[in-house]
C-alpha positions as CSV (number, residue, x, y, z in Angstrom):
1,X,37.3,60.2,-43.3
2,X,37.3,57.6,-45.6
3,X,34.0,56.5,-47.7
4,X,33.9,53.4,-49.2
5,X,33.1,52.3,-52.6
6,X,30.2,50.0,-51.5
7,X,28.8,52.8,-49.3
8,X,28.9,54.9,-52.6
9,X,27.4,52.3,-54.8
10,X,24.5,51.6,-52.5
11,X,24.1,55.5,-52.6
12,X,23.7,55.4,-55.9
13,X,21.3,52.7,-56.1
14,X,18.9,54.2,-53.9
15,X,18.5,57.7,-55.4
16,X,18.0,55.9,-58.6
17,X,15.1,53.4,-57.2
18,X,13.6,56.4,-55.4
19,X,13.3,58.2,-58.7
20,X,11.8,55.5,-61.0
21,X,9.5,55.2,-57.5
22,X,8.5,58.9,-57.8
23,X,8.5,58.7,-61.8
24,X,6.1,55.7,-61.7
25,X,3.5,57.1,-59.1
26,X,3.6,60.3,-61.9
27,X,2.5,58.6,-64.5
28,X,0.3,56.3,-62.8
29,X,-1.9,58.5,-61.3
30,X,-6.0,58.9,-62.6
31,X,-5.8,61.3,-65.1
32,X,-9.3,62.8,-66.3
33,X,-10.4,62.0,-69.6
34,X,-13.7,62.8,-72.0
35,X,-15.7,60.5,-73.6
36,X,-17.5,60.8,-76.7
37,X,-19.3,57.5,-76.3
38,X,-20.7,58.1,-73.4
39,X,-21.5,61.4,-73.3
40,X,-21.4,64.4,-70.8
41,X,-23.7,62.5,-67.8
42,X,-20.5,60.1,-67.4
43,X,-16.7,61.2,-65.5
44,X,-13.7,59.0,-66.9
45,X,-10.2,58.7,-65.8
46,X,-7.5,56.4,-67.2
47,X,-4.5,55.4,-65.0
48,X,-0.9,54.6,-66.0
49,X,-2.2,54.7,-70.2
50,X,-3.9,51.5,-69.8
51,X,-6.6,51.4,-67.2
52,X,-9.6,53.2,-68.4
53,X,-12.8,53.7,-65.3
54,X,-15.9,55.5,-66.3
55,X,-18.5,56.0,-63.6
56,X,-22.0,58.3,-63.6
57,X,-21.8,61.8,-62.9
58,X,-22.2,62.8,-59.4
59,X,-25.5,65.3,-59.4
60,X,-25.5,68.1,-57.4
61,X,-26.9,67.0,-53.7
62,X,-28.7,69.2,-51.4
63,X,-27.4,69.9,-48.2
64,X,-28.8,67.7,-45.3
65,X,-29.0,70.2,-43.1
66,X,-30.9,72.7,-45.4
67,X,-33.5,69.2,-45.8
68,X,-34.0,68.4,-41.8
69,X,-34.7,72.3,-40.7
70,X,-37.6,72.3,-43.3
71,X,-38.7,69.5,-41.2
72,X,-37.5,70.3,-37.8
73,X,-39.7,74.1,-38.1
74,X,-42.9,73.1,-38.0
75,X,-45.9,76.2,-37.0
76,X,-46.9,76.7,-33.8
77,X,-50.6,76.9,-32.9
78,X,-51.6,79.8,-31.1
């Protein structure tokens, strides 16, 4: 069985492209960072070293369904 040098070659190409693929998503993925500026009320992340998003911290939310069984038992009269 004979393998040819193209077959080899394109191969070769493809491993290296799927590893600057896998290398890239890596280091482009959100990476949390803190801020100073902003303070402890605010969550950043910066993606790929350049791309810096802050947004509010998300407060702790209460359940909905410990909310709508307060409201659903109501007393009976009797």
């Amino acid at each position: 069985m004979t393998i040819s040098r193209l077959s080899l070659k394109a191969l070769a190409i493809a491993v290296v492209v799927a590893t600057l693929a896998g290398a890239t998503l890596l280091l482009a993925r959100p990476q949390p960072i803190e801020s100073a500026v902003l303070g402890t009320d605010w969550e950043c992340t910066q993606t790929a070293f350049v791309l810096t998003t802050c947004a509010p911290r998300v407060q702790q939310a209460i359940p909905a369904a410990e909310t709508s069984r307060k409201e659903a038992i109501r007393p009976t009269r009797g």
